[in-house]
Structure formats: C-alpha cells, structure tokens
N, C-alpha and C positions, 0 to 999 in steps of 0.2 A: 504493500500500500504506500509506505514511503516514495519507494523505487515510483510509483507510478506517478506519484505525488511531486517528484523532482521532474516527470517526464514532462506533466502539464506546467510546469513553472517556466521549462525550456523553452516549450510551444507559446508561451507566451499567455497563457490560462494564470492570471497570477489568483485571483478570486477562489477558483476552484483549488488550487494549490494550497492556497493559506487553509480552508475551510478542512478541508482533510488534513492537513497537518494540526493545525487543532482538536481535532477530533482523538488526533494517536496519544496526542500529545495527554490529552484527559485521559485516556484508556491507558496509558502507559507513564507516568508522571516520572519515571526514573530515568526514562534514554535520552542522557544531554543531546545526546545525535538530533533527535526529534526536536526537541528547543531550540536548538543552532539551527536548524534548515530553516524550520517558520520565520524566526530573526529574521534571516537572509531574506527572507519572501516580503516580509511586512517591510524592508529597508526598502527592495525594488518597488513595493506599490508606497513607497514615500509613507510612510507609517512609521514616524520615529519612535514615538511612546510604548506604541506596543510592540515594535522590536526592541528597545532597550528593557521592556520587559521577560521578551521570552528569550535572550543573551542573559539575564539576570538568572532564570529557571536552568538554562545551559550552563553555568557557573557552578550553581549549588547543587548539580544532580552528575559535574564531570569527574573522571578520577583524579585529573590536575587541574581543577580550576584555573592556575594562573596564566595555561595552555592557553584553553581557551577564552578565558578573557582577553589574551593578545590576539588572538586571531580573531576574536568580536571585534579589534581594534583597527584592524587591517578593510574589516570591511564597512564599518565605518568610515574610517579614510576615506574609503575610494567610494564613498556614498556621498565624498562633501561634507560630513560632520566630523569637523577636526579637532574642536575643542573637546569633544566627548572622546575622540578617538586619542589623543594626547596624554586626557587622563585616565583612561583604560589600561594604554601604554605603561605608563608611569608605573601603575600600579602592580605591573606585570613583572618588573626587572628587579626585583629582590629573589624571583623564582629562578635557579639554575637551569629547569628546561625553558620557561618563556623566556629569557631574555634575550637571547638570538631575535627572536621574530620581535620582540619589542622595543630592542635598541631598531631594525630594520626598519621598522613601520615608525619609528617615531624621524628616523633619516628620511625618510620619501617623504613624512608629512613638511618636514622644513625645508627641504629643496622646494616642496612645490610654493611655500609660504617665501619664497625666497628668501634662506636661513642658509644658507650652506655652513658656514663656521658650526651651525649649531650641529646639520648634520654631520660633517664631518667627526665631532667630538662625538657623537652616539655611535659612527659608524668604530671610531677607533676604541670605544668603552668596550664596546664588543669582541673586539680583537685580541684587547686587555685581559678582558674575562675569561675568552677562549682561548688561551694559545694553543692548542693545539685543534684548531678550526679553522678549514681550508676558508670552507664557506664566508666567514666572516672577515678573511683576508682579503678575498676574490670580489666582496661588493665593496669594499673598500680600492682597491685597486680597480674597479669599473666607476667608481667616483670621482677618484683623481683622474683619470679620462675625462669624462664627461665636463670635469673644470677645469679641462685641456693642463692638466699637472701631471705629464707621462712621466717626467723623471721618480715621482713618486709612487708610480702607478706601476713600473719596473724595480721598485723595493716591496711593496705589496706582493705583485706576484712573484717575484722570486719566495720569499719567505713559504705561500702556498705551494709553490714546487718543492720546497725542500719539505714540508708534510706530507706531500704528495705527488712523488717524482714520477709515478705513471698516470697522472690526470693530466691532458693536451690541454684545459682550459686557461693553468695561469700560462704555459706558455704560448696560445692565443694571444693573452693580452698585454704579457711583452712583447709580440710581434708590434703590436697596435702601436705599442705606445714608444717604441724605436721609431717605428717610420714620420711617429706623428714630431718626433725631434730630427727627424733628417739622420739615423743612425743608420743606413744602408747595409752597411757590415754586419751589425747587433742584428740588427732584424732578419738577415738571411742565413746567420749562423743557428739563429735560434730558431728559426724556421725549416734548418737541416733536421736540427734534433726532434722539431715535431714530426718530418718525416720518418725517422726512426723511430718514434715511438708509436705513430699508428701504423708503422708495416708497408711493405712493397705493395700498397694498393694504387687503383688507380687514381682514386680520393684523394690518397697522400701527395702522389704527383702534381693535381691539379692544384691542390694547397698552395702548395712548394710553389708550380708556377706563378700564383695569384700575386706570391708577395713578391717574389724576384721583378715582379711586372711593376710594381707597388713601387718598390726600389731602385727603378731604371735601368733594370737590366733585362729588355728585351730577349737576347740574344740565349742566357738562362733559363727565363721561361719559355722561348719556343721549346729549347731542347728538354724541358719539365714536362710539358705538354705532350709532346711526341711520344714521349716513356709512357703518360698516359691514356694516350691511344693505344699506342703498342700492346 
C-alpha cells in the first residue's frame, strides 16, 4: 500500500497519496518510514504545518532520530524552508551518524543564501569530524571548484585518494582542478593513473583522451582515441 502510495505521489496524485499515507500511518503508528513519506507528500502539496508535523511523528517513532531529522532537513531545504531546515540541521550535529548529512545540508543551505565562508567552515567541520571520510573530503574539494579554488581543491582530493586509492572520483577532481590552473603536466599524469586504475577499457581511453584534449594536446588524444576504437 505504501509502495502504491509513492507510485501515485510520482504520477502526480498528490491528494490520493497523502490520504492513504495517512490512513497506514493511523493503522501503523510505529513505521517512521510511513511518517517521513507523508512529510515528503504534504511538503510537495505546500502543507508546511502538517509536514512538520508528521517529520515530528518520523523522529519519535525512528531508531536514530537525529538521522532522520537531518534528512527532514534536507528536504526542507530544497522545499525553500531554510530557516526550519537550518534549525533541524543544527540540531542534528551533536549525533555521530547525522552529522555528515547535517554539516552537508547546512553547506548547500548557505551557498544558496550566499554564505560560502559559512559553508565552507560546515563543509570543513565535517572533514574535522571524519577523518577518515572520503565523502566528506570529496564535497569539500567539489566546493573549492565551484569557488574556482583548484589549488585547494587538489589538497582535498588528494587526502581522499590516500583513504581511498582505488576510488577514480578524487582523482576526477584533481584532473578538474589542474587544468582549471593551467597544470597540463599535473592533469595528464594524473589522468594516466586514472587510466590504470579503471583498466585497459575503452572508457578509460576515451577519458584519457578527453583530458589530453583538455590540455592541448591534440596529437595524444587522437592516438587515446584510436586505442579506443581499436
């Protein structure tokens, strides 16, 4: 009934959705599951009160609360209600599992409020918290990007390749953040080792070529290219 219940939410049936999600929701008063979907429901039909109250029912009936009140936080957010979704946040980062997604969501909130200092200091709380979290590296190092600071952005992901020297994603975004400094060298050495670490595919060639191309060196990526035909 749930499952059917998210199907019509999809379809765009928001009414019907809500109504049977309320209905499990009274038949079943224990399954935060059940209270977090409605939330979600009653946020898209613009019903702030009564999704902050069945996020409220999702809290005291989850096995981590402070989970899922980060994650009520997130969709909040991205519903426009930032003041509630801030302090939701807030409330989340004394919990060792929410804190990841609450220092996260409280970064996105202040980029968008145009706050970057402030995200940045959440993105790097987190980093603090986790040392040994790639993830938390890796949005941090797509931030320094994004406020065009590759040099910082190439200490980030370095750090997540050394937690994680078979993950291609931080050395992706040292790729990124060499070329965006004009490192031609940096960026096609580190864009060899991506090739060896995903394997003699054709994917990996075409990579290889994209950035050689990236870096002005035509004549490398034809001969990248070719292997990837080949």
């Amino acid at each position: 009934r749930m499952g059917l219940a998210i199907v019509d939410r999809a379809q765009g049936r928001l009414d019907e959705a809500a109504t049977e999600m309320e209905a499990i929701a009274k038949e079943r008063p224990d399954l935060a599951a059940t209270h977090f979907e409605l939330a979600r429901t009653r946020l898209m039909q613009r019903q702030i009160e009564p999704a902050l109250r069945a996020f409220d029912r999702a809290e005291q009936t989850s096995p981590d609360p402070a989970v899922t009140r980060a994650r009520a936080a997130g969709l909040l957010a991205a519903a426009g209600e930032r003041d509630r979704a801030i302090a939701k946040a807030k409330a989340s980062l004394a919990s060792t599992n929410a804190a990841p997604l609450a220092h996260a969501v409280l970064a996105r909130i202040y980029l968008e409020k145009g706050q970057p200092d402030l995200a940045e200091a959440e993105l790097q709380s987190a980093a603090k918290e986790g040392p040994q979290s790639v993830a938390a590296r890796m949005q941090l190092a797509r931030f320094y990007l994004s406020q065009r600071r590759p040099a910082d952005a190439v200490v980030a992901a370095q750090e997540a390749e050394k937690l994680a020297p078979k993950n291609p994603e931080p050395l992706a975004v040292q790729i990124d953040a060499y070329i965006a400094q004009g490192k031609a060298d940096d960026a096609v050495a580190t864009a060899g080792r991506l090739r060896t670490l995903q394997g003699d595919t054709a994917f990996a060639y075409v990579l290889y070529g994209i950035v050689n191309e990236k870096a002005g060196r035509p004549a490398d990526a034809l001969a990248a290219y070719q292997v990837a035909l080949d």
